[in-house]
mmCIF file of the N, C-alpha and C atoms, coordinates in Angstrom:
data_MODEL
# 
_entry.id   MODEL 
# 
loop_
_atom_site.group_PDB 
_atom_site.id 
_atom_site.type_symbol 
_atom_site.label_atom_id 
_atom_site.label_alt_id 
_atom_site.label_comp_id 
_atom_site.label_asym_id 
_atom_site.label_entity_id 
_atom_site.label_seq_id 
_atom_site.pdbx_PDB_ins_code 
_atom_site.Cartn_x 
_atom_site.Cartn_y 
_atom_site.Cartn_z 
_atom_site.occupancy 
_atom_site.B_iso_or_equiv 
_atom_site.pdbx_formal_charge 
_atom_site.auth_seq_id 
_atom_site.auth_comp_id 
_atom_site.auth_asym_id 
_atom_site.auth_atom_id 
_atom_site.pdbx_PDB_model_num 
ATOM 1   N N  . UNK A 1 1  ? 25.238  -14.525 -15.781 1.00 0.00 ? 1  UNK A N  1 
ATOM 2   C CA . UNK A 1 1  ? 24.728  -15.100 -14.558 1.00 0.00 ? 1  UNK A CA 1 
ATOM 3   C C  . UNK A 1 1  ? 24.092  -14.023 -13.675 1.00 0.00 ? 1  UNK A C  1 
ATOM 4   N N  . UNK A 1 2  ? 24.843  -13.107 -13.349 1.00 0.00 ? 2  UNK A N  1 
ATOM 5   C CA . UNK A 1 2  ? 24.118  -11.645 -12.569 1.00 0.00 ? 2  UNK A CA 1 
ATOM 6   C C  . UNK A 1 2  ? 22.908  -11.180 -13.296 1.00 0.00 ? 2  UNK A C  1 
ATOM 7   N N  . UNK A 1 3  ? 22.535  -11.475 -14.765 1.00 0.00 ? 3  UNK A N  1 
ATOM 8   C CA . UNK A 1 3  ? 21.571  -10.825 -15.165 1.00 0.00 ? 3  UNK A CA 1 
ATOM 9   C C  . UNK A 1 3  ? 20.221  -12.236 -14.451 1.00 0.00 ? 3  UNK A C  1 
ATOM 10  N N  . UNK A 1 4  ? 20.555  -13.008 -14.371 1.00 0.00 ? 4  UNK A N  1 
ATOM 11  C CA . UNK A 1 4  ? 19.897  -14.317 -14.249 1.00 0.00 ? 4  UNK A CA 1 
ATOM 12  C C  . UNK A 1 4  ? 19.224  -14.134 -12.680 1.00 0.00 ? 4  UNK A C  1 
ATOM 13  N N  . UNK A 1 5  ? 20.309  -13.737 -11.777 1.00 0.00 ? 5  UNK A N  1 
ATOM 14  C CA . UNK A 1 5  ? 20.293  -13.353 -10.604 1.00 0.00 ? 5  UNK A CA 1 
ATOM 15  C C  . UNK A 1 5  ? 19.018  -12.313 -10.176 1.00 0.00 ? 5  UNK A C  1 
ATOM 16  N N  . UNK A 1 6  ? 19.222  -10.895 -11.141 1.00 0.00 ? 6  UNK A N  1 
ATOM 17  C CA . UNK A 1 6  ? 18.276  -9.855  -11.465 1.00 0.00 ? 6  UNK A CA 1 
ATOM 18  C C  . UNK A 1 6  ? 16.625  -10.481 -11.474 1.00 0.00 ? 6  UNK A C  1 
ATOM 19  N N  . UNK A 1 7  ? 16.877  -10.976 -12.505 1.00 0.00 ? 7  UNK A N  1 
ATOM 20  C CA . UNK A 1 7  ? 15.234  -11.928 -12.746 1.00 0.00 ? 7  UNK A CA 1 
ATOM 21  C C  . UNK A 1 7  ? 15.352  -12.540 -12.064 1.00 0.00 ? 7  UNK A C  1 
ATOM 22  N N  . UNK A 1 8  ? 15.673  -13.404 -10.830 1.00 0.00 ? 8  UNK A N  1 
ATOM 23  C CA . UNK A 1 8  ? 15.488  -14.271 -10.004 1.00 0.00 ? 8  UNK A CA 1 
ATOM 24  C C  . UNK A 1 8  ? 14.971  -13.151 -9.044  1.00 0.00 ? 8  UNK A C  1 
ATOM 25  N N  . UNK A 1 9  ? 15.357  -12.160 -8.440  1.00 0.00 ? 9  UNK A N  1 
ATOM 26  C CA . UNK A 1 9  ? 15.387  -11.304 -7.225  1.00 0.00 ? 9  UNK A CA 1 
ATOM 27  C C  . UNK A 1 9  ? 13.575  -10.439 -7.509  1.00 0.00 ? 9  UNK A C  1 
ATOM 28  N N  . UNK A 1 10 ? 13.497  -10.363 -8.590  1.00 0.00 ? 10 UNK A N  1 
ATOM 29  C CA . UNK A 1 10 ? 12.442  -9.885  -9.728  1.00 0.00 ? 10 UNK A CA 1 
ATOM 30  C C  . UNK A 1 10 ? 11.013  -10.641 -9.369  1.00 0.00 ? 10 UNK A C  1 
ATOM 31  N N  . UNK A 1 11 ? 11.548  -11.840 -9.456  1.00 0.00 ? 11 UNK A N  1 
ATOM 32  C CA . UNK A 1 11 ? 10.563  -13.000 -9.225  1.00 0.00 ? 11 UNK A CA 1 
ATOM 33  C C  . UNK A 1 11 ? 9.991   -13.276 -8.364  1.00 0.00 ? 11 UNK A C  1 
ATOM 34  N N  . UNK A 1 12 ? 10.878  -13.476 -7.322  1.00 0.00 ? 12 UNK A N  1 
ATOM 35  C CA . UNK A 1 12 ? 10.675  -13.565 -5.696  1.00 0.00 ? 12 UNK A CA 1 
ATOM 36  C C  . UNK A 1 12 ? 10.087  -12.757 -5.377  1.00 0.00 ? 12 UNK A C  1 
ATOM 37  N N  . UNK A 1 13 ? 10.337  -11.395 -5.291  1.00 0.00 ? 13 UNK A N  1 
ATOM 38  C CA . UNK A 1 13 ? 9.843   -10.186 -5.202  1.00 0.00 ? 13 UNK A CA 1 
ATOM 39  C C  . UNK A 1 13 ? 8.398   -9.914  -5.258  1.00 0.00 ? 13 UNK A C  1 
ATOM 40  N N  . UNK A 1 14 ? 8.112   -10.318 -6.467  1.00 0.00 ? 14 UNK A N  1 
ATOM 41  C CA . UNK A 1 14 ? 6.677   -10.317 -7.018  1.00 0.00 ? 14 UNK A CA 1 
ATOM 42  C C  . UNK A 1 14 ? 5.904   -11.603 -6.557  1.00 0.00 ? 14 UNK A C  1 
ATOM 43  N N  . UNK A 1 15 ? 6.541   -12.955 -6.383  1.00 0.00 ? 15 UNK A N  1 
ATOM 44  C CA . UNK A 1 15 ? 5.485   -13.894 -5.145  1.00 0.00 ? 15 UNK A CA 1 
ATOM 45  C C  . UNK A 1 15 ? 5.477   -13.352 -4.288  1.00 0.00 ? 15 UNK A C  1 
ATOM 46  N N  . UNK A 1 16 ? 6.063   -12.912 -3.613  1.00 0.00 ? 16 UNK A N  1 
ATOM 47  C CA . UNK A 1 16 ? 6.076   -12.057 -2.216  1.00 0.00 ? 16 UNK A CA 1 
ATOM 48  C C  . UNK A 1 16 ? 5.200   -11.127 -2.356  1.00 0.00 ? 16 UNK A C  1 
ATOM 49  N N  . UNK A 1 17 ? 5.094   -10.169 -2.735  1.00 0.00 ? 17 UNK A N  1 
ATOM 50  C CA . UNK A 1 17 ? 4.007   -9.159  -3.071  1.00 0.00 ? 17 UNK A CA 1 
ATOM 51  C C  . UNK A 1 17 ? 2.320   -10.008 -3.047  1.00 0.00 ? 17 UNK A C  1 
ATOM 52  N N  . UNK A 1 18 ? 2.241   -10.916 -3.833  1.00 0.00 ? 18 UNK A N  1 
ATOM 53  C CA . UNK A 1 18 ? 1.495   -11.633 -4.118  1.00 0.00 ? 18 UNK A CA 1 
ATOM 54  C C  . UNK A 1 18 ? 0.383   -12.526 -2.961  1.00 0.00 ? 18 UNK A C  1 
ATOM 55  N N  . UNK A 1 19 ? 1.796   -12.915 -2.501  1.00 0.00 ? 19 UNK A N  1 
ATOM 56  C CA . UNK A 1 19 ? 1.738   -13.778 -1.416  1.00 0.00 ? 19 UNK A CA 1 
ATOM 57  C C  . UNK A 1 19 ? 1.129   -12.947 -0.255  1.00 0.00 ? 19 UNK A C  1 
ATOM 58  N N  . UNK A 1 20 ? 1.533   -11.977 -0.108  1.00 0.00 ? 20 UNK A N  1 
ATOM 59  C CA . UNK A 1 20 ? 0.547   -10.521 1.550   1.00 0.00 ? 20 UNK A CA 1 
ATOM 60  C C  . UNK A 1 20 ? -0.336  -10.445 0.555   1.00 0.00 ? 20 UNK A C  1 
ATOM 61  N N  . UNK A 1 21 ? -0.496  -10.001 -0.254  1.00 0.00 ? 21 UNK A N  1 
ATOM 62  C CA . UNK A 1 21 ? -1.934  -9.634  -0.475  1.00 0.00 ? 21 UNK A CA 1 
ATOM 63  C C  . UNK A 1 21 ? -2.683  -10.844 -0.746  1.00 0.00 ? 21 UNK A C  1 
ATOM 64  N N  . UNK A 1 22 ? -2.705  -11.996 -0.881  1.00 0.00 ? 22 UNK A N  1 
ATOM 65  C CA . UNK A 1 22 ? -3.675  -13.191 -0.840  1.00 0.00 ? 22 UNK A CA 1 
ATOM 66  C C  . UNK A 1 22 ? -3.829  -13.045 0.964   1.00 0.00 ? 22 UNK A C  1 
ATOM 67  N N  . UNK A 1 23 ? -2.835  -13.336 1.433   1.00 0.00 ? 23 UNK A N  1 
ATOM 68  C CA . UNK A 1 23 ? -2.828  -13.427 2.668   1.00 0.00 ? 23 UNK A CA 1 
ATOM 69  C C  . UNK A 1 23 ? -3.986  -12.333 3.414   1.00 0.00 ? 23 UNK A C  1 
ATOM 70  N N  . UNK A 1 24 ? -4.335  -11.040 3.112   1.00 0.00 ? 24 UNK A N  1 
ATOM 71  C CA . UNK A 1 24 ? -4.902  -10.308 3.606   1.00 0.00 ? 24 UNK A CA 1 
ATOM 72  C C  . UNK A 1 24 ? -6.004  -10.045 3.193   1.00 0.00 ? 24 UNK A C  1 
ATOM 73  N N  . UNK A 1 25 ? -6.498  -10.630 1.856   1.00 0.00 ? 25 UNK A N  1 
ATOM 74  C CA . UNK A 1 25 ? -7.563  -11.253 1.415   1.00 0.00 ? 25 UNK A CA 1 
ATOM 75  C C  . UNK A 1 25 ? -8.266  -12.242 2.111   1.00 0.00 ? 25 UNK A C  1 
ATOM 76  N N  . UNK A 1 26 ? -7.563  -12.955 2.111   1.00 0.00 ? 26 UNK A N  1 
ATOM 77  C CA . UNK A 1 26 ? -7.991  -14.213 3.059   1.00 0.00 ? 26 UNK A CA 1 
ATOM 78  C C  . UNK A 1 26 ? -8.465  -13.913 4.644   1.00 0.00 ? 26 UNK A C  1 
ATOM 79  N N  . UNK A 1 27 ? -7.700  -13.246 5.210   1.00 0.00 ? 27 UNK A N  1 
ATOM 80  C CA . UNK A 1 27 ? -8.147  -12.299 6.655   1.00 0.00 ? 27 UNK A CA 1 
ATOM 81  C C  . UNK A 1 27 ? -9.036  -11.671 6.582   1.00 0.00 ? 27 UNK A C  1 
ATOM 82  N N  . UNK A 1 28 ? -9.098  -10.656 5.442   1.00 0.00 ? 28 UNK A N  1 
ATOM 83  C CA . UNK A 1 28 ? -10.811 -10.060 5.129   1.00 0.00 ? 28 UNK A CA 1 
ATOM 84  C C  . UNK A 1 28 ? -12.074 -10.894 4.894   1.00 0.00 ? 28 UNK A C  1 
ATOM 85  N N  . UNK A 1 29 ? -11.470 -12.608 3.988   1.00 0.00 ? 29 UNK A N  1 
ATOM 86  C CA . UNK A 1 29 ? -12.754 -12.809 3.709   1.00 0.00 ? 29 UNK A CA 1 
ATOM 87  C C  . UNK A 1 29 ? -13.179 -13.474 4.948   1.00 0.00 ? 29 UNK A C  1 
ATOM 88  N N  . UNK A 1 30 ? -12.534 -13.734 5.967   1.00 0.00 ? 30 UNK A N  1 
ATOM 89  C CA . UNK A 1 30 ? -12.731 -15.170 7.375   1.00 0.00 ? 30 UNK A CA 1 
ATOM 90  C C  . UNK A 1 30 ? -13.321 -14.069 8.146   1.00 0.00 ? 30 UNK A C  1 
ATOM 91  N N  . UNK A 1 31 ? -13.339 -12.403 8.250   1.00 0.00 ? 31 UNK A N  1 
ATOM 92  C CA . UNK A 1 31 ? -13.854 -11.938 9.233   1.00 0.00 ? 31 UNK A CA 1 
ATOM 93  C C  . UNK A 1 31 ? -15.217 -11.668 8.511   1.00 0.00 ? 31 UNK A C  1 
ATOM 94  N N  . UNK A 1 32 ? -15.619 -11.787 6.950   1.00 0.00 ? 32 UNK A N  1 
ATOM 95  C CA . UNK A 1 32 ? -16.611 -11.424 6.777   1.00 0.00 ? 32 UNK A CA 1 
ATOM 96  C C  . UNK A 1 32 ? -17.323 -12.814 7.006   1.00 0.00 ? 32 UNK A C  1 
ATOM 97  N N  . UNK A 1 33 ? -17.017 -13.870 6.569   1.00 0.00 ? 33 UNK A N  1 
ATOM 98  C CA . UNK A 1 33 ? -17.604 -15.324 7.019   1.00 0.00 ? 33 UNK A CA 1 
ATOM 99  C C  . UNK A 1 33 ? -17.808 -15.126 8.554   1.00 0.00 ? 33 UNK A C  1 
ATOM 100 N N  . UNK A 1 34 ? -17.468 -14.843 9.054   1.00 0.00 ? 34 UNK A N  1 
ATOM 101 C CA . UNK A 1 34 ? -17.805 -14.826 10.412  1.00 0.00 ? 34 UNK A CA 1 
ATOM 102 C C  . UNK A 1 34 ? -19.169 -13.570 10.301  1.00 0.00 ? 34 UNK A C  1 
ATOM 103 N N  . UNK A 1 35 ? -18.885 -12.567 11.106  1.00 0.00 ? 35 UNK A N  1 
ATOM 104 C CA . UNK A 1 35 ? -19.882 -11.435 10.589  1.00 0.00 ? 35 UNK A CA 1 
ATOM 105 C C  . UNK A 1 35 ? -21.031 -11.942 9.765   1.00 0.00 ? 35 UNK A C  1 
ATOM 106 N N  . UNK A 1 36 ? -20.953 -12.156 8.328   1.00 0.00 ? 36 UNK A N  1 
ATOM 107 C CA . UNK A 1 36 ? -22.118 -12.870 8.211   1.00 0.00 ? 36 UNK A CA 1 
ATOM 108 C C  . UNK A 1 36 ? -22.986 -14.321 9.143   1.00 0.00 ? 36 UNK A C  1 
ATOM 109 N N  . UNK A 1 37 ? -22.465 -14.905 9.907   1.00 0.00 ? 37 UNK A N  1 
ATOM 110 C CA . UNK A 1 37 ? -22.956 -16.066 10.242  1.00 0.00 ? 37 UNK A CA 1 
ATOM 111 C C  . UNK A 1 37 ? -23.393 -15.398 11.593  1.00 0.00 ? 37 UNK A C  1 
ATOM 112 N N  . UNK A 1 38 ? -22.427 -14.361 12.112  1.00 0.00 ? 38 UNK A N  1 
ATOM 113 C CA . UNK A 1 38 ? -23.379 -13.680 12.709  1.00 0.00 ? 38 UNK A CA 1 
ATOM 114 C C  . UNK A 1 38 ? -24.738 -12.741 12.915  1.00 0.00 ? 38 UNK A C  1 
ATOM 115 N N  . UNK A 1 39 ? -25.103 -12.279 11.632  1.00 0.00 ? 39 UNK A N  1 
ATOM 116 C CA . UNK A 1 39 ? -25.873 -11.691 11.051  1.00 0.00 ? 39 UNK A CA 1 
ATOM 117 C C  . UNK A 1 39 ? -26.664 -12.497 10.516  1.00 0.00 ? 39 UNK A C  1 
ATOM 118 N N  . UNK A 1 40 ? -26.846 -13.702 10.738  1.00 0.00 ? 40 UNK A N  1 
ATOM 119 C CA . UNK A 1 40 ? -27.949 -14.522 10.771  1.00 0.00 ? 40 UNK A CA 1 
ATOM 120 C C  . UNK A 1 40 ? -28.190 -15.578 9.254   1.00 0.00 ? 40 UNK A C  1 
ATOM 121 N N  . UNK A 1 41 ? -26.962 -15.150 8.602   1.00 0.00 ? 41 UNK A N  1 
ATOM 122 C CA . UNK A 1 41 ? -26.842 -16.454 7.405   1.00 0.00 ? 41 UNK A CA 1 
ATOM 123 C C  . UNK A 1 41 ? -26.543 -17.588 7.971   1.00 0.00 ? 41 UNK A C  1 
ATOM 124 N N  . UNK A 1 42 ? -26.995 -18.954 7.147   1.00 0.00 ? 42 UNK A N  1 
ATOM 125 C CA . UNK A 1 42 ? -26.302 -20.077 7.264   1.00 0.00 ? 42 UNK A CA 1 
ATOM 126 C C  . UNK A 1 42 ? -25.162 -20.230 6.387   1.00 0.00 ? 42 UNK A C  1 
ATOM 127 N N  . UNK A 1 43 ? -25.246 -21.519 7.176   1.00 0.00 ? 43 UNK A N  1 
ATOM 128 C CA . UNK A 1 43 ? -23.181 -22.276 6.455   1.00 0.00 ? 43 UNK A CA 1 
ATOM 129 C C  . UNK A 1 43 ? -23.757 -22.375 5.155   1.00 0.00 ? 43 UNK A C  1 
ATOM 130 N N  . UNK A 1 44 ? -25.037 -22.663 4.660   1.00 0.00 ? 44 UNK A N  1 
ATOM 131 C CA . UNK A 1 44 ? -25.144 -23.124 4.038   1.00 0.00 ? 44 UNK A CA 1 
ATOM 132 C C  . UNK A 1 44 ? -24.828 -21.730 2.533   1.00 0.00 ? 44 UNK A C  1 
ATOM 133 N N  . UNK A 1 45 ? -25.976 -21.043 3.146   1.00 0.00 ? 45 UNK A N  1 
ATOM 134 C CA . UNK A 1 45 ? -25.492 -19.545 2.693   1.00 0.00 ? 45 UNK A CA 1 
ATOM 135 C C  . UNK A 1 45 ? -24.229 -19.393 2.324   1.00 0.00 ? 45 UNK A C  1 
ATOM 136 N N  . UNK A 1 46 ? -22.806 -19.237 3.227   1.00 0.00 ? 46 UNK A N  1 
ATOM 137 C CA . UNK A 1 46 ? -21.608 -19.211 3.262   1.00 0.00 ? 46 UNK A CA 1 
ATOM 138 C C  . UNK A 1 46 ? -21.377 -19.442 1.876   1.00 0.00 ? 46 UNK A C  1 
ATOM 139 N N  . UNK A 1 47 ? -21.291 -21.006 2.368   1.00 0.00 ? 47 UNK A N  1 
ATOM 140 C CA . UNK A 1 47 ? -20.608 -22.032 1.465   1.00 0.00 ? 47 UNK A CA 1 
ATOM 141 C C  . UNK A 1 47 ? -21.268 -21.891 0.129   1.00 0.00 ? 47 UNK A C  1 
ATOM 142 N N  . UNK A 1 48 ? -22.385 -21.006 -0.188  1.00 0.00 ? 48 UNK A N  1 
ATOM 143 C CA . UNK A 1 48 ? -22.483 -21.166 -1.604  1.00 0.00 ? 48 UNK A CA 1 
ATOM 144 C C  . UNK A 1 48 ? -21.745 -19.724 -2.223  1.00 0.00 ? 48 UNK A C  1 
ATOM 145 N N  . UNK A 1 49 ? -22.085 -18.614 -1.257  1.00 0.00 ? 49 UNK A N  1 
ATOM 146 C CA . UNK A 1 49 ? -21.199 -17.330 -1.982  1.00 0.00 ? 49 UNK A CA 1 
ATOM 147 C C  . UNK A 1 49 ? -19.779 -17.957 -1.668  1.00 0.00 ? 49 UNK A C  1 
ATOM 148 N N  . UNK A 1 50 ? -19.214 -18.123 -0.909  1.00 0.00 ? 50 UNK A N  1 
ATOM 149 C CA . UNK A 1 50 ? -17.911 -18.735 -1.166  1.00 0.00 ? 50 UNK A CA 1 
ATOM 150 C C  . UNK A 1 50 ? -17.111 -19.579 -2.063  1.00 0.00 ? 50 UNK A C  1 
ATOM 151 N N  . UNK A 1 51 ? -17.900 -20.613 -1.602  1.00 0.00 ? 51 UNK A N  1 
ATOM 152 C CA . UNK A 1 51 ? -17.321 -22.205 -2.602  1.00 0.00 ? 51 UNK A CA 1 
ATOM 153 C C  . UNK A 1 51 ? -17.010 -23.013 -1.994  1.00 0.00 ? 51 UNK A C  1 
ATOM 154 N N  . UNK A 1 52 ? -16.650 -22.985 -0.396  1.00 0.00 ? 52 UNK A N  1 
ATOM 155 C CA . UNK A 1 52 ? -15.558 -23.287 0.640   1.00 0.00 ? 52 UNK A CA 1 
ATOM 156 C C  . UNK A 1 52 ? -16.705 -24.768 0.885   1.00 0.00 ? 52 UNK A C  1 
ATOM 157 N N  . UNK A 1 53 ? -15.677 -25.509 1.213   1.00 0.00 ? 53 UNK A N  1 
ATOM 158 C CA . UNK A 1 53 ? -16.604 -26.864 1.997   1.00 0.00 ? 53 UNK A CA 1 
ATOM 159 C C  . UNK A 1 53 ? -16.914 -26.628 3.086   1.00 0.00 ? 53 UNK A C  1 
ATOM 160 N N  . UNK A 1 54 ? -17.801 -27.679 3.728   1.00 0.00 ? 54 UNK A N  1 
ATOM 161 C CA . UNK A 1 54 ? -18.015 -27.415 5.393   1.00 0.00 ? 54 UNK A CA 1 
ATOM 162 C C  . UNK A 1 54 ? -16.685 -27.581 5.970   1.00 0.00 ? 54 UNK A C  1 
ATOM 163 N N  . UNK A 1 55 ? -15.624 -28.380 5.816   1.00 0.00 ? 55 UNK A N  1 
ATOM 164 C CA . UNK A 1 55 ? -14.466 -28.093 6.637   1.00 0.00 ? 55 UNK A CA 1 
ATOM 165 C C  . UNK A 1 55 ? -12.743 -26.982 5.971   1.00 0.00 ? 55 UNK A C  1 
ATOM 166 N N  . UNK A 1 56 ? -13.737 -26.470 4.908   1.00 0.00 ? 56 UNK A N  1 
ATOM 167 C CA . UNK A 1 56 ? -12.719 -25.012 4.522   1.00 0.00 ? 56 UNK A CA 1 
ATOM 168 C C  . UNK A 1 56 ? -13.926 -23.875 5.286   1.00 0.00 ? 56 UNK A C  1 
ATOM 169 N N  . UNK A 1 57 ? -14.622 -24.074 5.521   1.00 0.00 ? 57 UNK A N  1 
ATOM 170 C CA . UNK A 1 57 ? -15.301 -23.147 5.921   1.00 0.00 ? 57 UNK A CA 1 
ATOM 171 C C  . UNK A 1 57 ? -15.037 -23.085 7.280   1.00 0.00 ? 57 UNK A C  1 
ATOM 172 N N  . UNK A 1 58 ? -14.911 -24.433 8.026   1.00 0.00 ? 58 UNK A N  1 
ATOM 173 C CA . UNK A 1 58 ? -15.020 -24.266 9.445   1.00 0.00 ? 58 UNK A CA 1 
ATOM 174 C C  . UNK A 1 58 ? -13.016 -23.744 9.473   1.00 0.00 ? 58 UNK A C  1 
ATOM 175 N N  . UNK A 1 59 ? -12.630 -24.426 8.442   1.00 0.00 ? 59 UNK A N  1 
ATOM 176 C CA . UNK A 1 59 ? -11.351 -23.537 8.976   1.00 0.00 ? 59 UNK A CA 1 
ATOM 177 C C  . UNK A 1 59 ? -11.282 -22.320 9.303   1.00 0.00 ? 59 UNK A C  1 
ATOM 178 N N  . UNK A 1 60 ? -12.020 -21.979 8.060   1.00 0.00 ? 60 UNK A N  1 
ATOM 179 C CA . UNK A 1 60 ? -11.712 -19.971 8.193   1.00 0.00 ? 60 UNK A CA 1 
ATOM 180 C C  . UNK A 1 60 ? -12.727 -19.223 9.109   1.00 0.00 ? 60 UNK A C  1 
ATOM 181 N N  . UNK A 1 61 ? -13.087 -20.076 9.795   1.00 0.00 ? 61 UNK A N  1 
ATOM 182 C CA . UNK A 1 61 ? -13.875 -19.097 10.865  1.00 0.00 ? 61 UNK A CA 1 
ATOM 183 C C  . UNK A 1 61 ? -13.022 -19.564 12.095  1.00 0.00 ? 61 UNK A C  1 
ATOM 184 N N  . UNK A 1 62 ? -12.355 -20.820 12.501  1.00 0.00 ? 62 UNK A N  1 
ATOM 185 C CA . UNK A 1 62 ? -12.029 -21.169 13.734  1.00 0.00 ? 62 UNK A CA 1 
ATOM 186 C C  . UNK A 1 62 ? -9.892  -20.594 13.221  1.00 0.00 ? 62 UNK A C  1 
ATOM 187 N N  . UNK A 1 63 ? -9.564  -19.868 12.096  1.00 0.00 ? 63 UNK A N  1 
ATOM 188 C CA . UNK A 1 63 ? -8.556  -19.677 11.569  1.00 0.00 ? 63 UNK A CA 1 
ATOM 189 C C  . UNK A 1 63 ? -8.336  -18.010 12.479  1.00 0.00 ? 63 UNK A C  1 
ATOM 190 N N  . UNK A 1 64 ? -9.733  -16.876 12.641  1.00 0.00 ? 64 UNK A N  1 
ATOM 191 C CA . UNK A 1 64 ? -9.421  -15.800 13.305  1.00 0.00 ? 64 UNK A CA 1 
ATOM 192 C C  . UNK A 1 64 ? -9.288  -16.277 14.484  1.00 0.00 ? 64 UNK A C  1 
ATOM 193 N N  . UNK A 1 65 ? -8.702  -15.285 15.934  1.00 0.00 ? 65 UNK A N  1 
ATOM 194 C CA . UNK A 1 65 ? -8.323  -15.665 17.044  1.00 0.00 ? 65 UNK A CA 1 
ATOM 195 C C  . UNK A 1 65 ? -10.258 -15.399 17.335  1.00 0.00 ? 65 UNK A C  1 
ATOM 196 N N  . UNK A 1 66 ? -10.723 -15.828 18.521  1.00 0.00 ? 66 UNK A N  1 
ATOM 197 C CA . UNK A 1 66 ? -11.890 -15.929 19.189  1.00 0.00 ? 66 UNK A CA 1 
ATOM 198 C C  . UNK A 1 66 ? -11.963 -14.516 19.627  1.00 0.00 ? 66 UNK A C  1 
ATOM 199 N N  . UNK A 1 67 ? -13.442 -14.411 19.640  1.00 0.00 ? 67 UNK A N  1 
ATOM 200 C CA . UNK A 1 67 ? -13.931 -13.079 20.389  1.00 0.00 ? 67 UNK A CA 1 
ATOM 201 C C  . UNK A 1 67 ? -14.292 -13.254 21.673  1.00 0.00 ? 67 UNK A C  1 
# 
């Protein structure tokens, strides 16, 4: 059972790891979506290097705090 425990603690561990770095991915890519739209791309632009819909897109720009 303790070895079971081991690989459980193992596991977690490594979503966790996983989990900040998506997370800070995701923070990098919403400030570059922004930045670009400031720099004079469209959504439309965006949304094709991305993939994001118009309302995943509008998330991750209205997702950073305001300037």
């Amino acid at each position: 059972m303790a070895e079971t425990f081991d690989e459980l603690e193992k596991a977690v561990a490594a979503l966790r790891s996983v989990t900040e770095e998506r997370e800070i991915l995701i923070r990098r890519r919403d400030e570059l979506i922004r930045a670009s739209l400031k720099g004079g791309a469209t959504w439309v632009q965006v949304q094709n290097v991305t993939g994001l819909s118009p309302r995943g897109l509008s998330l991750a720009i209205n997702r950073l705090p305001k300037e």
